[in-house]
ZAKEMI-268718 format. One line per field, with one value per residue (C-alpha): x, y, z; residue number from 1. Coordinates in Angstrom, 2 decimals. Each point is the difference from the previous one (the first is absolute). Example, Ala and Ser with C-alpha at 12.3 -4.5 7.8 and 13.67 -1.06 7.14 Angstrom:
REM ZAKEMI-268718
xx: c(12.30_1.37) .
yy: c(-4.50_3.44) .
zz: c(7.80_-0.66) .
num: c(1_2) .
This chain:
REM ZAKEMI-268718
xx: c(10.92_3.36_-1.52_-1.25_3.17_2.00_-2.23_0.16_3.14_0.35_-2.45_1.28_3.39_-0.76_-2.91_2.80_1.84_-2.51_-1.09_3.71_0.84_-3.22_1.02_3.63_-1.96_-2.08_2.34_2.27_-2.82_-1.30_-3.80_0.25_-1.69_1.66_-0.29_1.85_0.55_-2.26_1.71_-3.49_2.36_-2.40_-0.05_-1.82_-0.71_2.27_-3.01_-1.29_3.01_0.84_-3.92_1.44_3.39_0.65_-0.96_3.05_2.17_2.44_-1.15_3.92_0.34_-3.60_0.58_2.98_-2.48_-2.00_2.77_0.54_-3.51_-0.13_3.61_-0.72_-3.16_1.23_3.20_-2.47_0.15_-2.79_1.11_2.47_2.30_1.10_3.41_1.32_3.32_1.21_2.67_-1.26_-3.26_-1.81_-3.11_-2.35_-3.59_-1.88_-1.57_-2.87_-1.43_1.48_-1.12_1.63_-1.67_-1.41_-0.32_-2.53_2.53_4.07_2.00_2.52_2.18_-0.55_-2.44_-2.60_-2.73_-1.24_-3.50_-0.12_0.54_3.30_2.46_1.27_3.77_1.98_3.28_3.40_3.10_2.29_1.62_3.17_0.53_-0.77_3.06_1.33_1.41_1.28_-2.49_1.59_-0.99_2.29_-2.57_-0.67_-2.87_-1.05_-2.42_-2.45_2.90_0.94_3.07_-2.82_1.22_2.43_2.28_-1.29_2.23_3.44_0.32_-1.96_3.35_-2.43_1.81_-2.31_2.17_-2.93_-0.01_-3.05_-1.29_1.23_3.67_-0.91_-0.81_2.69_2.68_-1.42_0.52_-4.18_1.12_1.35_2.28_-0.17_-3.71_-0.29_2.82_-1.94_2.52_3.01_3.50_-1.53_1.68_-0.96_2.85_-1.94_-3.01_1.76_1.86_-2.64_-2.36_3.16_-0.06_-3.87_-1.12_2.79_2.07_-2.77_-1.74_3.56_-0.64_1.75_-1.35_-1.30_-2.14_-0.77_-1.74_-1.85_-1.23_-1.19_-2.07_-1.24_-2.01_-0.73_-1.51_-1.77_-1.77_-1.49_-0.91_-2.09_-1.98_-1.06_-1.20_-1.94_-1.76_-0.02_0.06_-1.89_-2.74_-0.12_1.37_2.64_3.57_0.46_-3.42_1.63_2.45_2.42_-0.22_3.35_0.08_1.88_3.89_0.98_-2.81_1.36_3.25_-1.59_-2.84_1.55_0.78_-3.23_-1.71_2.47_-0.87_-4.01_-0.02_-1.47_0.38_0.92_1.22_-1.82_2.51_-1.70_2.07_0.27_-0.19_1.19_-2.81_-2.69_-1.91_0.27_-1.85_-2.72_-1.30_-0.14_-1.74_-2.15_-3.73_-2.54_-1.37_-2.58_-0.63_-2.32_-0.93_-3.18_-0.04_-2.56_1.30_-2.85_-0.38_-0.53_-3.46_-1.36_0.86_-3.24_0.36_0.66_1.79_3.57_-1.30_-1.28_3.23_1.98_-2.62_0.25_3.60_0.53_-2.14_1.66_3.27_-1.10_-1.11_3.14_2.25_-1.65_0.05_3.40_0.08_2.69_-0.18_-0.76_-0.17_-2.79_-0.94_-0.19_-0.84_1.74_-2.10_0.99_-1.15_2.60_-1.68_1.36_-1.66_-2.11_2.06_3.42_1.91_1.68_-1.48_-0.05_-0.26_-2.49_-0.29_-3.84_-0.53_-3.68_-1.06_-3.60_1.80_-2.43_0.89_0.96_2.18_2.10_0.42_1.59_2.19_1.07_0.23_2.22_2.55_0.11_0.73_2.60_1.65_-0.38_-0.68_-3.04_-3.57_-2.63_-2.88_-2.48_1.42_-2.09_1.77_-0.06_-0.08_2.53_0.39_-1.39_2.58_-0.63_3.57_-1.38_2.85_-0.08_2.26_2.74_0.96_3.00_3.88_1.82_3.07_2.25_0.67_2.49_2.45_2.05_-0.33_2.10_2.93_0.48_2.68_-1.61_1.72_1.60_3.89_2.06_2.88_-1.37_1.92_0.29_0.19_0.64_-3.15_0.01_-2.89_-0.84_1.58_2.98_1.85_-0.17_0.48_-3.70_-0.47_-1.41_-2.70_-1.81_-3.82_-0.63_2.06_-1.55_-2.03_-3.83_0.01_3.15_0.73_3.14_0.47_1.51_2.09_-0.24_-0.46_-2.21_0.93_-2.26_-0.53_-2.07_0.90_1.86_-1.27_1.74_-0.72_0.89_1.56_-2.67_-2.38_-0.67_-0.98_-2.22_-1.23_-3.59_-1.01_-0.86_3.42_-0.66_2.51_-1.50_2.18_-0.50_1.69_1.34_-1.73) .
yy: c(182.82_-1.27_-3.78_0.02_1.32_-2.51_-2.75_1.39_-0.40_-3.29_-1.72_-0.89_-0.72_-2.68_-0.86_-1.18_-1.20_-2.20_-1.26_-0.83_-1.60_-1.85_-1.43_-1.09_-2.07_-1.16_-1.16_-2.00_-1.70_1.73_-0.40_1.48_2.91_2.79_3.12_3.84_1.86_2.84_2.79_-1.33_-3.25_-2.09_-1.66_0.27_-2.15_1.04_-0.04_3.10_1.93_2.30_1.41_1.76_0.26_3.53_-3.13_-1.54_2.84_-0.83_-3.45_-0.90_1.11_-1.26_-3.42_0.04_0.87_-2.25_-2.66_1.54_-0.48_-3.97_-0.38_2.04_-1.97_-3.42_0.78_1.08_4.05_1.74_3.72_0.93_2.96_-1.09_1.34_-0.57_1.51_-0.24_1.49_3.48_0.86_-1.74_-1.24_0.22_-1.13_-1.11_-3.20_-0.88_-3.26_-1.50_2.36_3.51_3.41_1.26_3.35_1.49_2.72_-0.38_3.26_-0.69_1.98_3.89_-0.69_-1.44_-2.03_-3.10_-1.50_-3.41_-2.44_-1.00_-1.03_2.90_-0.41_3.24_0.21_2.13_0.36_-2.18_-3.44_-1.87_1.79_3.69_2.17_1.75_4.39_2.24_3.35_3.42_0.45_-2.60_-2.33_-3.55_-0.96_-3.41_-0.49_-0.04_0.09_-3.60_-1.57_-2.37_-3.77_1.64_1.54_-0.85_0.29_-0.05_-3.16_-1.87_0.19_1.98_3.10_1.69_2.84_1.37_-1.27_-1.64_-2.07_-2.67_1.27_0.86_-3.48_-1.46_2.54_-1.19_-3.51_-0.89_-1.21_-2.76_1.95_-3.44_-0.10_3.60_0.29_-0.70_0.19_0.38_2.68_2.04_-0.34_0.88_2.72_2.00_-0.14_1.00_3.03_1.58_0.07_1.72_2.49_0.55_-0.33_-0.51_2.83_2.70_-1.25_-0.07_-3.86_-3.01_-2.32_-2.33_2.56_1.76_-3.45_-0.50_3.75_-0.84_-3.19_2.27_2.69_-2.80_-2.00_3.40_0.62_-3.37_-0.06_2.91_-1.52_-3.12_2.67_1.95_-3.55_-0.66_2.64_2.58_-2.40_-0.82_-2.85_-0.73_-1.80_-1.74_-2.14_-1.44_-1.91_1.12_-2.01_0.56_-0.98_1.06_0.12_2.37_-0.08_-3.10_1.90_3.29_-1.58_-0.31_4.04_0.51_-2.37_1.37_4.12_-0.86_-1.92_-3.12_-2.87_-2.54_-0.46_-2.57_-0.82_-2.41_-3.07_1.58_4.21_0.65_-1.94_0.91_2.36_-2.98_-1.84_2.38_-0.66_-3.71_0.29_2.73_-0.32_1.31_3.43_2.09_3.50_2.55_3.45_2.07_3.76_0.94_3.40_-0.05_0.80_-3.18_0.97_1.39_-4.30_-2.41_-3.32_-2.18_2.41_-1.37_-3.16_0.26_1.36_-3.05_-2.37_1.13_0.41_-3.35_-1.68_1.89_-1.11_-3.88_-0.24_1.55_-2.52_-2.83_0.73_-0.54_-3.57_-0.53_-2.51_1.29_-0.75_2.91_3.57_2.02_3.78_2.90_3.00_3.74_3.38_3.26_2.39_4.01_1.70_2.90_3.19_-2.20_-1.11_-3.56_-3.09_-2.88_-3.60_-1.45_-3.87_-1.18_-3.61_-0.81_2.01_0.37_1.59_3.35_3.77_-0.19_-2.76_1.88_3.06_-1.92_-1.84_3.26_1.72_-3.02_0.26_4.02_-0.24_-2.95_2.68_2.97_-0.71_2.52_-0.04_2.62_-1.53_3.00_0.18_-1.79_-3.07_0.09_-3.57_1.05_-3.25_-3.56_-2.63_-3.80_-2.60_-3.29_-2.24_-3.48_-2.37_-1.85_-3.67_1.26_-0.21_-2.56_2.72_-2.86_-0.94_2.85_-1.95_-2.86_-1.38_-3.45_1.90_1.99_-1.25_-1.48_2.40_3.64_0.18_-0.11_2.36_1.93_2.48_3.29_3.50_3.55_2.27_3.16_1.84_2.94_-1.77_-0.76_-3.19_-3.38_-3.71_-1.51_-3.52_-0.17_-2.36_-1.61_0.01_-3.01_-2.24_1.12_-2.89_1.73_-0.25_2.80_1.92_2.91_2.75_2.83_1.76_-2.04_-0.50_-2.20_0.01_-1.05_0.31_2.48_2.15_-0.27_0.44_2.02_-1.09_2.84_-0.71_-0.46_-1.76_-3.35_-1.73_-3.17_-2.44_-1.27_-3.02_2.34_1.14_3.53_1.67_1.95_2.52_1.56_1.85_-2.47_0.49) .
zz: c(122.04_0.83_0.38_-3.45_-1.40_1.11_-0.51_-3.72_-0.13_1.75_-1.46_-3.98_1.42_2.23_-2.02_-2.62_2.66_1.14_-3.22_-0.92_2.92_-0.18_-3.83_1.17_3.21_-2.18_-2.66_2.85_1.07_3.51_0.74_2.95_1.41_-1.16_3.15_0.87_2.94_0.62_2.25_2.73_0.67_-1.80_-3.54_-3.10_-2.93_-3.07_-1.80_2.06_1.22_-3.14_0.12_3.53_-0.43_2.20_3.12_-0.87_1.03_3.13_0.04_0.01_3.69_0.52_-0.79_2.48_2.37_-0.60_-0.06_3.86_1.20_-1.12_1.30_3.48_0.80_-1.30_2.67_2.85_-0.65_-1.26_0.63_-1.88_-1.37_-3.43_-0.83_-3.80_-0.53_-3.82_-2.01_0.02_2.40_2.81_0.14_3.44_0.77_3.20_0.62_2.74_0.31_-2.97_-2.16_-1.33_-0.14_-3.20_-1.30_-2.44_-1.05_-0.82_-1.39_-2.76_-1.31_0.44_3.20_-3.11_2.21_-2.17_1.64_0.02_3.28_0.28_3.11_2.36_-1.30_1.13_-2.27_1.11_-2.11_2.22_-2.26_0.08_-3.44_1.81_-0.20_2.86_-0.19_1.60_-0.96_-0.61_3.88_1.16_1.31_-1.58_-1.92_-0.76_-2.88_-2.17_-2.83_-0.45_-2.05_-1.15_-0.99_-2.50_0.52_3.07_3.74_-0.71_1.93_-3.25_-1.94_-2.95_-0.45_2.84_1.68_2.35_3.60_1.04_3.27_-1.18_-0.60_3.86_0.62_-1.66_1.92_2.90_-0.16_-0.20_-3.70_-1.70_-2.51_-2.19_-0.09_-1.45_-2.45_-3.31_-2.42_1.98_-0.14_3.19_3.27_3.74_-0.23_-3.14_1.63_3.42_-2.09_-1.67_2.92_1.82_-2.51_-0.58_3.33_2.97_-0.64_-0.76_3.81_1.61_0.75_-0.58_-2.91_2.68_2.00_-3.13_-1.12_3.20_-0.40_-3.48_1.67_2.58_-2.22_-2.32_3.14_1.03_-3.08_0.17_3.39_-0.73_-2.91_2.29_2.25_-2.62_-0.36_3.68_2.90_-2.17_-0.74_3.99_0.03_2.55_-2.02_3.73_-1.07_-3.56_-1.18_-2.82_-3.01_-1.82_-3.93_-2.79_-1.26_2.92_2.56_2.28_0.24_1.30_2.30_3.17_0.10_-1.00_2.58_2.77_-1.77_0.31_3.19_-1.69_1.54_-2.33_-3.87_-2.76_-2.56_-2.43_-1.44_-3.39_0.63_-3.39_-2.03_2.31_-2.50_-2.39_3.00_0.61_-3.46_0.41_3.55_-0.88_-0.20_-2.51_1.31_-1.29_1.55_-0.25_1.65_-0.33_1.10_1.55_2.16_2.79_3.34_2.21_1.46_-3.48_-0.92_0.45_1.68_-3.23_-2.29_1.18_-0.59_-3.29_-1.43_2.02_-1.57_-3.59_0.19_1.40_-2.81_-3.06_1.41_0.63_-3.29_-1.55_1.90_-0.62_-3.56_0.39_0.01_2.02_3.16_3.30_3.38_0.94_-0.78_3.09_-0.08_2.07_0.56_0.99_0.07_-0.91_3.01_1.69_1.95_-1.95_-0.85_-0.07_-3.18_0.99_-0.14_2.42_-1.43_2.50_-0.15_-0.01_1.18_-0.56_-3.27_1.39_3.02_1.60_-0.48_3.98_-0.87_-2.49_1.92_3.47_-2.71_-1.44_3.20_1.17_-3.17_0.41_3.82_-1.00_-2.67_1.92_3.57_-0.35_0.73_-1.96_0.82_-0.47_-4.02_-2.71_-1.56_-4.20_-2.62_-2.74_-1.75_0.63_-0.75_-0.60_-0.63_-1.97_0.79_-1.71_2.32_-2.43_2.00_2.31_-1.39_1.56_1.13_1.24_-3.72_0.20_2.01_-0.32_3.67_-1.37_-0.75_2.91_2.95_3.23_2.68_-0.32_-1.59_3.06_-1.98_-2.83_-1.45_1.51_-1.70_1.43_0.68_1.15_1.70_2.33_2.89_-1.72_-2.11_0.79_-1.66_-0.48_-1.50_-3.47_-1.23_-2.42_0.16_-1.82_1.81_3.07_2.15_-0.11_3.63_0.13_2.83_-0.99_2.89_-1.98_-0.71_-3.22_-3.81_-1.78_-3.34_-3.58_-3.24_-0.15_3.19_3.67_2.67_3.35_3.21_2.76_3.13_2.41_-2.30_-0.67_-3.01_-0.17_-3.30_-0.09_-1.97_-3.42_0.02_1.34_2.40_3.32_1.04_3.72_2.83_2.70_3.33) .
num: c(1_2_3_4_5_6_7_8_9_10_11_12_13_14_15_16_17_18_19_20_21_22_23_24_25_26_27_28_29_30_31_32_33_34_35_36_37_38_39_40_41_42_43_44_45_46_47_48_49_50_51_52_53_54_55_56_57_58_59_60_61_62_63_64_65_66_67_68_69_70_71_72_73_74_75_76_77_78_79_80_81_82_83_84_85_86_87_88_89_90_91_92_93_94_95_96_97_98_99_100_101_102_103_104_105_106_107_108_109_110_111_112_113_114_115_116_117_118_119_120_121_122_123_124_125_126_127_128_129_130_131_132_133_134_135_136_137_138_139_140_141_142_143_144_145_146_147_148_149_150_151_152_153_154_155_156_157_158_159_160_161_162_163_164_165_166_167_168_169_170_171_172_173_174_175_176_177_178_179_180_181_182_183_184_185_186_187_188_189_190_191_192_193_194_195_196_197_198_199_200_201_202_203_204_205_206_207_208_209_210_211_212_213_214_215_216_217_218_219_220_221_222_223_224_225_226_227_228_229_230_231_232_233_234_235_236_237_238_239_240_241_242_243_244_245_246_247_248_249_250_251_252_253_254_255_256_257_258_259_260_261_262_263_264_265_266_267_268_269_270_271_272_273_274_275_276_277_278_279_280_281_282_283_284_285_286_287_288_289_290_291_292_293_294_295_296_297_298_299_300_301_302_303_304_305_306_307_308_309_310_311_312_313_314_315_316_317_318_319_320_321_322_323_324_325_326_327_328_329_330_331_332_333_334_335_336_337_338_339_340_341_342_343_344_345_346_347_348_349_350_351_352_353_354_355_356_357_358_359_360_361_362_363_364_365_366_367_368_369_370_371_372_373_374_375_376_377_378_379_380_381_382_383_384_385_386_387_388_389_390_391_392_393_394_395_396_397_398_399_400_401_402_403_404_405_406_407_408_409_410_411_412_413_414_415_416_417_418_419_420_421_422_423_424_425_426_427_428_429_430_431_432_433_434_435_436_437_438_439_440_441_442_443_444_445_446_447_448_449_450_451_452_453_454_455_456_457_458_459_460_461_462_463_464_465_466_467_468_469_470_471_472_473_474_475_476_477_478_479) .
């Protein structure tokens, strides 16, 4: 099938990959363990990882994930809405209890389903490099065509000619012309004219509410991805946090938080890096599923069991092969249930793997009625797959090493610069700062900027910002 294709195809490239990269460590020196993201959020041993290499397959947004579940429980939030906005798509994924949904099943290009567990990640066509038109309709379109990093928006000084979001951005005043100019020669003014004459003057706007119309579908399209991973899964955005990573995801969460009625924004002290994170705090993870495609009452007592037992055991024993140190193994069990005569599945969390058959139909009945808010009591409940997570706990990243907390300044700047933003409710002057000479124990009402290497962050008028001692900014509504 489409799995072993591209596991076919996978595999001698990153075997050589592996075994190069392995040579070069080798040659400087490293004795270290040596492990790759797996689209599950956990790790692997290099040793192992070519053998399956169609697992490795999204493991990029995974391991930002993953990076969000360590970060959100460390900072005292366990449910979370991860939202990783790059140069050219967005990345979305739900979090409960510190730990992300999985998926037996992702589509890739052409609707292809690969099977193999890997994180829930949603994807829509929405980047800072996503370029804005006006269609032979007359109405705007934002995305999935992107300028890329080059030519890349116009605003990068590359040669791009395309507006993008960020062109919005910039037009805007939520960017630093300075930081984005990468090799210079392009002004405000081009970027102002060409967006006149791509996208102003076909909508009969001004550049400025042409840009905030371009932010508005852009915003739209994402908002409906976190609820693809959110209200049509049951699960209420009002109950989560927003965990906003990536180039362009700090600058965009306060719409969506305000769009989705979430309460409050997670922006971590390093959102551009934090896929680079998720593979350091990642844990090894070994999963396996077993169909079996039965009706619940034609299942004896022990035959869940015995699967959970012997899946549990083969994945022990492959972790601890591993030789890596560990704090624990712990094991997650589940069961992929409908109700006979339907097509979807329901991932139905099993606590205790020896668990009765009465058991496992209240817990599916509860996660159906959660989804669907409806009771069939009289209809016989079917076992599709059994599914076991060996997780092999790595000691916990220290997350505060991100941060320099000796070179920040003791109070807030009592007169930072100030820069012109515009927004729905108009223009105004809004002070400018600079995240890493923040005091951790910050407190910025908005409307603001935060500025960093890697990404700025815009605080709305009406929300507040606060720092924690990691570093991390909390953004919420004021009361």
């Amino acid at each position: 099938g489409v799995t072993a294709a591209v596991n076919a195809s996978v595999q001698p490239i990153l075997a050589r990959y592996i075994e190069r990269l392995r040579g070069e460590l080798a040659a400087k020196g490293y004795q270290g363990d040596l492990l790759v993201m797996n689209g599950n959020g956990g790790t692997v041993s290099a040793a192992r990882v070519a053998a399956e290499a169609a697992k490795t397959v999204m493991s990029g947004p995974a391991s930002g994930v993953m990076a969000a579940a360590a970060t959100g429980k460390a900072a005292g939030f366990e449910n979370l809405i991860t939202y990783d906005m790059g140069g050219t798509s967005t990345d979305v994924a739900l979090i409960r209890d510190a730990r992300p949904l999985v998926s037996n099943e992702i589509e890739i290009e052409y609707a292809m389903p690969i099977h193999v567990p890997m994180v829930d990640v949603r994807t829509v066509g929405a980047g800072g490099g996503s370029i804005a038109r006006v269609n032979a309709a007359g109405l705007l379109e934002v995305g999935p065509q992107s300028a890329g990093s080059d030519p890349g928006p116009i605003c990068y000084g590359r040669g791009g000619r395309a507006p993008t979001i960020s062109d919005a951005n910039l037009l805007l005043g939520r960017l630093d012309p300075g930081r984005l100019s990468v090799r210079g020669g392009v002004t405000v003014d081009v970027v102002r004219r060409i967006f006149d004459e791509t996208i102003a003057t076909p909508l009969g706007l001004d550049v400025e509410a042409a840009a905030l119309a371009v932010i508005r579908v852009a915003n739209l399209k994402m908002a409906g991805a976190i609820r693809m991973v959110s209200v049509s899964l049951g699960a209420d955005p009002r109950d989560f946090t927003l965990f906003a990573f990536g180039g362009a995801g700090p600058l965009h969460a306060n719409a969506m938080a305000r769009e989705l009625g979430v309460p409050r924004v997670l922006v971590p002290a390093r959102p551009g890096i934090t896929n680079a994170i998720g593979c350091v705090a990642a844990d090894l993870r070994q999963d396996f599923v077993q169909t079996v495609n039965r009706p619940l009452g034609a299942l004896a007592e022990g035959d869940l069991a015995e699967v959970f037992a012997r899946q549990a055991a083969e994945g022990r024993a492959l972790i601890e092969a591993e030789r890596v140190r560990l704090d624990d193994i712990t094991c997650h069990y589940a069961l992929d249930m409908q109700f006979v005569g339907q097509t979807h599945l329901l991932r139905v969390e099993v606590p205790d793997p020896r668990c009765s058959m009465a058991d496992v139909r209240a817990a599916f009945e509860r996660v159906y009625f959660n989804r669907f808010r409806v009771e069939l009591e009289r209809i016989e409940a079917n076992v599709v797959n059994v599914a076991t997570s060996v997780i092999g706990r790595r000691p916990a990243t220290d997350l505060t090493r991100l941060i320099d907390p000796d070179g920040r300044k003791a109070t807030l700047e009592a007169d930072p610069p100030r820069r012109r933003l515009v927004s729905e409710s108009g223009a105004s002057e809004v002070p400018v700062y600079l995240r890493d000479d923040l005091p951790l124990d910050v407190r910025i009402e908005g409307p603001a900027l935060i500025e960093q290497m890697d990404t700025t962050i815009l605080v709305e008028a009406g929300w507040v910002a606060t720092g924690d001692p990691a570093g991390n900014l909390i953004l919420e509504a004021v009361s």
